[in-house]
C-alpha positions as CSV (number, residue, x, y, z in Angstrom):
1,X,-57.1,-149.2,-50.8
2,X,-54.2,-147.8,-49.5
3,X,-54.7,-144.5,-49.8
4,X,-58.1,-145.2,-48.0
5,X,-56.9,-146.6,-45.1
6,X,-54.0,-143.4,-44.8
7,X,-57.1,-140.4,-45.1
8,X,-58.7,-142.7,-42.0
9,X,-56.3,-142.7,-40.1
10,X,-55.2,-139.2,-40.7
11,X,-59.2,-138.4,-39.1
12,X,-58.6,-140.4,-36.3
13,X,-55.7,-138.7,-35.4
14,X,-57.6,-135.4,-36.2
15,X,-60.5,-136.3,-33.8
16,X,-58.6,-137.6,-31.0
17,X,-56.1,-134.7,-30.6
18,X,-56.0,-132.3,-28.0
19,X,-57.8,-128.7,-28.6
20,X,-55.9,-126.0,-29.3
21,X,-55.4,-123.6,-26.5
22,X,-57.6,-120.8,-25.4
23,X,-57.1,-117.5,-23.5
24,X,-59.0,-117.6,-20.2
25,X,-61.9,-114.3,-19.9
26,X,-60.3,-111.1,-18.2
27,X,-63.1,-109.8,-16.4
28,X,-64.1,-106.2,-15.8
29,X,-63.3,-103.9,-12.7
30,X,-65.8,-101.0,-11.1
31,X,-66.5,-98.1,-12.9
32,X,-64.1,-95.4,-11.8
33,X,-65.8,-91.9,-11.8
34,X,-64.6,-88.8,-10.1
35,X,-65.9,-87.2,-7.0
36,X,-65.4,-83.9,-4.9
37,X,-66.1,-83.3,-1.6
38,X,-69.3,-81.4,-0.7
39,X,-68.3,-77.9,1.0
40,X,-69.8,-75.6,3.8
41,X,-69.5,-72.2,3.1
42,X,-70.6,-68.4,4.0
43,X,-73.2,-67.4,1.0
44,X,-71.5,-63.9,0.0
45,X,-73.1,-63.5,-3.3
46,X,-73.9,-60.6,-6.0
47,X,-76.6,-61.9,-8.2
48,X,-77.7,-59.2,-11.8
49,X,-81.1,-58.5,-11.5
50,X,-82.9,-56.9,-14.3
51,X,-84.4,-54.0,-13.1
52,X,-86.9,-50.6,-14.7
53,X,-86.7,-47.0,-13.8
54,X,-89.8,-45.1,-13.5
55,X,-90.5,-41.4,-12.7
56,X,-91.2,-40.3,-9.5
57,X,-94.1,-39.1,-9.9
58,X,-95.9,-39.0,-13.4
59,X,-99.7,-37.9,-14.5
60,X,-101.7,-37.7,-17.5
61,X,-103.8,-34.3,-17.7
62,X,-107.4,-34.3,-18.4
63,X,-109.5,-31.1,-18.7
64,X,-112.1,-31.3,-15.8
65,X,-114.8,-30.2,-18.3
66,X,-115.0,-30.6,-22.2
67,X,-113.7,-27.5,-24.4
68,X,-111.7,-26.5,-27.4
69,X,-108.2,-26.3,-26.8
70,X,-107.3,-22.7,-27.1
71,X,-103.8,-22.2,-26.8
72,X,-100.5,-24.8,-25.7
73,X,-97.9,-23.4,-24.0
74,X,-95.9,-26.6,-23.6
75,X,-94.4,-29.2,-26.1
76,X,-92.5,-32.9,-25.8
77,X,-89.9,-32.1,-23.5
78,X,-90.6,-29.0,-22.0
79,X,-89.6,-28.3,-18.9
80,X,-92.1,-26.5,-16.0
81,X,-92.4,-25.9,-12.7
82,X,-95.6,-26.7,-10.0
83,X,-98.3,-23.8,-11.2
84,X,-97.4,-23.1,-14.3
85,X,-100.1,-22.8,-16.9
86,X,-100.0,-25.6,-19.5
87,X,-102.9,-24.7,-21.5
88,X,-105.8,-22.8,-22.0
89,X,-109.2,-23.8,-23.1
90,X,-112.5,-22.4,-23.9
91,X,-116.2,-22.8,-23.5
92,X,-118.7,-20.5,-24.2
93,X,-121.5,-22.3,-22.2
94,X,-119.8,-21.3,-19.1
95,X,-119.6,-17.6,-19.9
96,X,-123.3,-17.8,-20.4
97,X,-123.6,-19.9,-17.3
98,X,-121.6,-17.2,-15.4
99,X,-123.9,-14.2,-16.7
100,X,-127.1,-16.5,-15.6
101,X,-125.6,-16.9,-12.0
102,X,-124.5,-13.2,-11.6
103,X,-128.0,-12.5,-12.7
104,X,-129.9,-14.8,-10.2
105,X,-127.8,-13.9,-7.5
106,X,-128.8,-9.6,-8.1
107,X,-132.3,-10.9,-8.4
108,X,-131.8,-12.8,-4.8
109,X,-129.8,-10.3,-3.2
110,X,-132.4,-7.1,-4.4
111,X,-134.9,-9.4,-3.0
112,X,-133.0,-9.7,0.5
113,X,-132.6,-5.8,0.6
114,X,-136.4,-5.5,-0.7
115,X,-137.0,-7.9,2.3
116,X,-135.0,-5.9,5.1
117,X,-136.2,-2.8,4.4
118,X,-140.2,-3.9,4.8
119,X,-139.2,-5.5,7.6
120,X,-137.4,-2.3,9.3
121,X,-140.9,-0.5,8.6
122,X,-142.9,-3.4,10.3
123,X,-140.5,-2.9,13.2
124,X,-141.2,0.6,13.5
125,X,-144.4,0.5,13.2
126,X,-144.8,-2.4,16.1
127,X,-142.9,-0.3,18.1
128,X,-144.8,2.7,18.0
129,X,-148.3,0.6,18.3
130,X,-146.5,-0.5,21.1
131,X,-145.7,2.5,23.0
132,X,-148.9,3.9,21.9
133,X,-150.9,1.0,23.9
134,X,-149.7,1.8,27.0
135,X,-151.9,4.8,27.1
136,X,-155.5,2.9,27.5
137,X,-158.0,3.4,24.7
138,X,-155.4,5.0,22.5
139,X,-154.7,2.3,20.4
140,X,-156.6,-1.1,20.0
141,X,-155.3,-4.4,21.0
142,X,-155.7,-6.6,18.0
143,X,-153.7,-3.3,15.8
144,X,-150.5,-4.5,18.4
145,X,-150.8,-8.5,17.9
146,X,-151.4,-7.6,14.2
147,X,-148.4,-5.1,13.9
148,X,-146.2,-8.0,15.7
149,X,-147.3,-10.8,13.6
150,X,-146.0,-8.8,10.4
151,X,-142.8,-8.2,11.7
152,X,-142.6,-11.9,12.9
153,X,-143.5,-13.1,8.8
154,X,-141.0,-10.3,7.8
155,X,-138.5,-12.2,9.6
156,X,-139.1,-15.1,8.3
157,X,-139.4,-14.6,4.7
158,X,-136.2,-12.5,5.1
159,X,-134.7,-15.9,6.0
160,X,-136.0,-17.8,3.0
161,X,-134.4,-14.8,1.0
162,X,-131.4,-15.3,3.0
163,X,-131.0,-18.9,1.9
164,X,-131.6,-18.0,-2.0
165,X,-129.2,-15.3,-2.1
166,X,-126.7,-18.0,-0.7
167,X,-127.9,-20.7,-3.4
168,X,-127.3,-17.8,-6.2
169,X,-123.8,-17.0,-4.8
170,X,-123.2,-20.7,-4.4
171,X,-124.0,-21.5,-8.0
172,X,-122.3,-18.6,-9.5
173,X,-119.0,-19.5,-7.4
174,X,-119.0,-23.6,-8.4
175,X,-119.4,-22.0,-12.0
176,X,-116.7,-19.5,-11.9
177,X,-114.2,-22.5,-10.2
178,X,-116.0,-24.4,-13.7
179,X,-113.9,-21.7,-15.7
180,X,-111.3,-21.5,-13.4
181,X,-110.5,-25.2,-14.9
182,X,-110.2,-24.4,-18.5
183,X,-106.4,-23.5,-17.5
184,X,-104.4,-26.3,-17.5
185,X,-102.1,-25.9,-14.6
186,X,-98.2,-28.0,-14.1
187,X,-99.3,-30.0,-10.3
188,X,-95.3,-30.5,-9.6
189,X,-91.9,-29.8,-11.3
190,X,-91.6,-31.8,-14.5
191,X,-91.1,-32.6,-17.8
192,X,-93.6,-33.0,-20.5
193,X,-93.4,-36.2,-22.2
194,X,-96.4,-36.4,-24.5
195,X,-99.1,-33.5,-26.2
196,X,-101.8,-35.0,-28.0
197,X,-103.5,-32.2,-28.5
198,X,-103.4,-29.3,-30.2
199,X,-105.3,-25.9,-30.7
200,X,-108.5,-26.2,-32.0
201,X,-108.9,-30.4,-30.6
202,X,-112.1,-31.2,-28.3
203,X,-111.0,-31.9,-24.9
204,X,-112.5,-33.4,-22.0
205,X,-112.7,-35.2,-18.6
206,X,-111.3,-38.8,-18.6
207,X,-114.1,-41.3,-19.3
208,X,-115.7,-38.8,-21.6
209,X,-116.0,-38.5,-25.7
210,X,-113.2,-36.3,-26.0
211,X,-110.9,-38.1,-23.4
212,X,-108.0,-38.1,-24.4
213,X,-105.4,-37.3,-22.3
214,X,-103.8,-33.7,-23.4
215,X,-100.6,-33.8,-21.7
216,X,-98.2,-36.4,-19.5
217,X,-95.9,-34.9,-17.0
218,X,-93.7,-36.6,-15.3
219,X,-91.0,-35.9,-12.1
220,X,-87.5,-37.1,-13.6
221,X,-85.5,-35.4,-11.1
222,X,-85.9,-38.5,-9.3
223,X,-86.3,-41.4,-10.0
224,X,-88.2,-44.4,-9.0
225,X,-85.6,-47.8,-10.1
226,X,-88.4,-51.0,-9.5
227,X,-86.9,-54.3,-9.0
228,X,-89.1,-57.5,-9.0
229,X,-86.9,-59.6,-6.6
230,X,-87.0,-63.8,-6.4
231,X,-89.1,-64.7,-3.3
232,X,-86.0,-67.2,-2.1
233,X,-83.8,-63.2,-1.8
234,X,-86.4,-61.4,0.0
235,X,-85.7,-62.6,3.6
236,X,-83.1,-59.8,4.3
237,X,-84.1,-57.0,2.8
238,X,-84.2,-53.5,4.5
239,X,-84.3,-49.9,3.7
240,X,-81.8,-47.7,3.3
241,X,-78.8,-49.9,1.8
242,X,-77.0,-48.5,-1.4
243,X,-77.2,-50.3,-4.5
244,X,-75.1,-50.0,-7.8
245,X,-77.2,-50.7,-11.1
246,X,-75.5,-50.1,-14.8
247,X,-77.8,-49.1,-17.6
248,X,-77.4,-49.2,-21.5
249,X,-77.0,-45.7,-22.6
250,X,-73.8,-45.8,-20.3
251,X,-71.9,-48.9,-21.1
252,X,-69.0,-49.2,-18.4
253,X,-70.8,-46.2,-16.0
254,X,-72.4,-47.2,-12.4
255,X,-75.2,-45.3,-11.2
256,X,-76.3,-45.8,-6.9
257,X,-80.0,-46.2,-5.3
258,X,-81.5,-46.2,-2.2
259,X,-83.5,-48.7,-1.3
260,X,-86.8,-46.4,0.1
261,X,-90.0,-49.2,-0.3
262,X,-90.6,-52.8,-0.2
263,X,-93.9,-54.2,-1.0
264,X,-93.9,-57.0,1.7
265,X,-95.8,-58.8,-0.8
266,X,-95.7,-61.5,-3.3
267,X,-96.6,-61.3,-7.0
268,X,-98.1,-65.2,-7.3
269,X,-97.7,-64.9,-10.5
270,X,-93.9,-64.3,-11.1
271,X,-92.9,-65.6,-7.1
272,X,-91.3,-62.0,-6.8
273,X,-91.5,-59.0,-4.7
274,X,-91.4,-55.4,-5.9
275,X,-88.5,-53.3,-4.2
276,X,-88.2,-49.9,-4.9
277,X,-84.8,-47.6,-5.0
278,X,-84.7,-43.9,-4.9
279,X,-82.5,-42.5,-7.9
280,X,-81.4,-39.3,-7.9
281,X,-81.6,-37.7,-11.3
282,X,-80.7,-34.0,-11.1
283,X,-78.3,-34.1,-14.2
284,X,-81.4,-35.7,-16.1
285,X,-79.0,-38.0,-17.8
286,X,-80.9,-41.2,-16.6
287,X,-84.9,-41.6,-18.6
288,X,-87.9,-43.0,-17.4
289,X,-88.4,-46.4,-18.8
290,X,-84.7,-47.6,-19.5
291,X,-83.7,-51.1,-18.6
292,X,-81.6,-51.7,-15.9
293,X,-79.2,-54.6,-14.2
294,X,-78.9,-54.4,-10.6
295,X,-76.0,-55.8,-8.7
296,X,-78.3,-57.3,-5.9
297,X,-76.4,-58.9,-2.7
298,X,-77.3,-62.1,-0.9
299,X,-76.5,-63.5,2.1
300,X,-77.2,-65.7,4.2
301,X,-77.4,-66.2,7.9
302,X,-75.8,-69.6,8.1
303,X,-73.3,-71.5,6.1
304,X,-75.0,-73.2,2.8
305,X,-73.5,-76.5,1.1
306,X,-71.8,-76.3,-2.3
307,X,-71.4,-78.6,-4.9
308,X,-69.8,-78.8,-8.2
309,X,-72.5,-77.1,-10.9
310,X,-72.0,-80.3,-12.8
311,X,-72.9,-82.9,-10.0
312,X,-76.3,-81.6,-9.9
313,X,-78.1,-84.2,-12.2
314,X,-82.2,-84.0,-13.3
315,X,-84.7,-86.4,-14.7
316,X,-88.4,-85.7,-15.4
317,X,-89.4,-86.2,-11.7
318,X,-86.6,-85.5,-9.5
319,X,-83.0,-83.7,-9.3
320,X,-80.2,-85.2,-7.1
321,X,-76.8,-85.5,-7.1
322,X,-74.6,-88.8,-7.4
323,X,-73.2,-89.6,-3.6
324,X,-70.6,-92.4,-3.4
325,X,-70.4,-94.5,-0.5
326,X,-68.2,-97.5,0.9
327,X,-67.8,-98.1,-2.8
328,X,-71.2,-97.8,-4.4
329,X,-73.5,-94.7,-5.5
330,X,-76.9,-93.3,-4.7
331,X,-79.2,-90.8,-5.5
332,X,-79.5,-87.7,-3.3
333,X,-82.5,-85.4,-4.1
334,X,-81.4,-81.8,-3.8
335,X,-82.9,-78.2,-4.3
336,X,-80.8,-76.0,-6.3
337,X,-79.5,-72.6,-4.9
338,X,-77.3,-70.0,-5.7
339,X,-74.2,-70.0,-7.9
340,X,-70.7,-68.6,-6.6
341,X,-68.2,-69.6,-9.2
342,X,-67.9,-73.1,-10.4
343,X,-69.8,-74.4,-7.0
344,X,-74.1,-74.2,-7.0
345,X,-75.6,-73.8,-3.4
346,X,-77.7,-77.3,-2.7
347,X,-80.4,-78.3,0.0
348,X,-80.5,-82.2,0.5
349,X,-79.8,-85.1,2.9
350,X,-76.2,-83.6,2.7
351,X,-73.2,-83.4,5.2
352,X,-70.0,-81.4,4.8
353,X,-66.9,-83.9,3.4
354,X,-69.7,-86.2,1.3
355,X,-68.0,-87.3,-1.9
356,X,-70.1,-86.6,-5.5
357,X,-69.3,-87.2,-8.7
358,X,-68.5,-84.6,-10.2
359,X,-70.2,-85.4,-13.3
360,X,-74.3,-85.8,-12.5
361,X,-76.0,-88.2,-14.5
362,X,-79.2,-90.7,-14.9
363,X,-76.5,-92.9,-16.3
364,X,-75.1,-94.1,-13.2
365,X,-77.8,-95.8,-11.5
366,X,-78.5,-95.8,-8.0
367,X,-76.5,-98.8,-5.8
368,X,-74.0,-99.4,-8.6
369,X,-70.2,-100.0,-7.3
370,X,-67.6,-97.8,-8.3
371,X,-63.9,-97.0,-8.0
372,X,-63.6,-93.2,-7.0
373,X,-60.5,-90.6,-8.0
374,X,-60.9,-87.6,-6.1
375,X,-60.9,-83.9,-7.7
376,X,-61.1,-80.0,-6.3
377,X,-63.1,-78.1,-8.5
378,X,-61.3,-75.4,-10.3
């Protein structure tokens, strides 16, 4: 009983004590993030644009009319100047077509001559009916008007024969130009890059059964370097200005065009606009078809805003960057620019001094309050 009564009164003691002690809750501070200033700068900036030489001027050779290739005078890489002959084809049908013409024609002109000299008998014999009548009774009326009407149909078939002697040289000529076109002839200074053909091979117009092309020839004294250039870097171009470009087959070597045409046009598909440099090539060292980078300039007429690359922030729907003010953030959309070093050109609801974070994220919602600790970007 005694030991009872002790364990109760040890649990009233227990249950009527003070509670132990507890450490009050520290609550948390703002978020500290850090911010930069937004900057207004000149836009001084060389952009790499890839870029394509082409020749200057470059053809592929069709025969005008079909033949056998006869002889090649030319090969992959030769070089030939503006007339030279390329090569030679041949086509019996014209010869025969040639001997048909000459023939016509002699037939047309012996008819002309046959013509002219009737006619020069009719005269003469007008003329003396003529004179003849003046004398009355000496020569009978309807003998003059008969004598005249002769010389008058003379004339007149000596017309007709006229215009078919003409037709018969016409033909003959437009066949002889026919052969005239079985010699493949260089139109400009060049260099052959392709022969598909070779002696013996069908040949023809293009857009006919045998038309395949027998040569290309193209201008590489000159080149043509074609640049497809961003629609947002077109607004200052102009012709004239000096551009460096590199290539591959040169590592560490710059090579200079001129820029000669713009197209004043944009491609919808790729939002770009085809600019044209002028590359002299006399050395030949630069070919047709290699890849280029183009060390493109852009300016701008007025100062553009900068931000650090990283405070530019995107989502599915919308890009912005992270202002803070009087202690709490929002969301500023913004349109991307150009790049200059660590800073990224930005269009937006901005103002020069605006503090950013420097790191851009959906993380940090809109209206939240934070503690700032301002950086300069490196």
């Amino acid at each position: 009983m005694h030991k009872t009564a002790a364990v109760l009164a040890m649990a009233m003691v227990g249950c009527g004590g003070a509670p132990p002690s507890q450490a009050p809750a520290t609550q948390a501070g703002p978020q500290t993030i850090e911010v930069a200033r937004v900057v207004e700068q000149p836009v001084n900036v060389m952009l790499s644009l890839p870029g394509q030489l082409d020749p200057y001027e470059m053809v592929a050779m069709y025969s005008k009319v079909t033949g056998f290739v006869k002889t090649m005078n030319v090969d992959r890489g030769s070089r030939v100047r503006s007339g030279d002959v390329l090569a030679v084809l041949e086509a019996p049908e014209l010869s025969s077509q040639r001997a048909e013409a000459q023939s016509k024609l002699q037939s047309a002109s012996a008819q002309l001559a046959a013509m002219r000299a009737r006619t020069d008998a009719d005269i003469g014999t007008y003329d003396r009916l003529k004179a003849a009548a003046v004398t009355p009774g000496a020569v009978a009326g309807n003998d003059v008007l008969v004598a005249q009407k002769a010389v008058e149909a003379d004339r007149s078939q000596i017309a007709a024969a006229e215009q078919n002697a003409q037709a018969a040289g016409q033909a003959l000529q437009s066949v002889t130009e026919m052969e005239g076109y079985l010699r493949i002839v260089a139109p400009f200074d060049g260099v052959v890059t392709e022969r598909n053909v070779h002696p013996g091979a069908l040949a023809g117009p293009a857009g006919g059964p045998a038309a395949t092309p027998l040569l290309r020839l193209q201008k590489i004294d000159r080149l043509r370097l074609v640049v497809p250039v961003p629609e947002a870097y077109t607004a200052d171009l102009t012709r004239g200005g000096v551009l460096t470009f590199t290539v591959p087959a040169y590592p560490g070597r710059t090579f200079s065009g001129t820029i000669a045409r713009i197209a004043q046009s944009v491609d919808v598909r790729t939002r770009t606009m085809a600019v044209e440099l002028d590359v002299a090539n006399g050395d030949g060292r630069l070919a047709p078809g290699a890849f280029c980078q183009v060390h493109w300039p852009v300016h701008r007429a007025q100062p553009s805003l900068f931000v650090p690359a990283g405070s530019i922030a995107s989502t599915t729907d919308r890009t912005f960057v992270i202002r803070v003010r009087n202690g709490k953030t929002e969301w500023v959309d913004v349109k991307p620019g150009l790049t200059s070093g660590s800073l990224t050109e930005v269009f937006g609801d901005l103002r020069p001094g605006d503090e950013v974070a420097i790191r851009g994220t959906d993380e940090i919602r809109s209206g939240t309050a934070v503690s700032i600790k301002s950086v300069t970007p490196g």
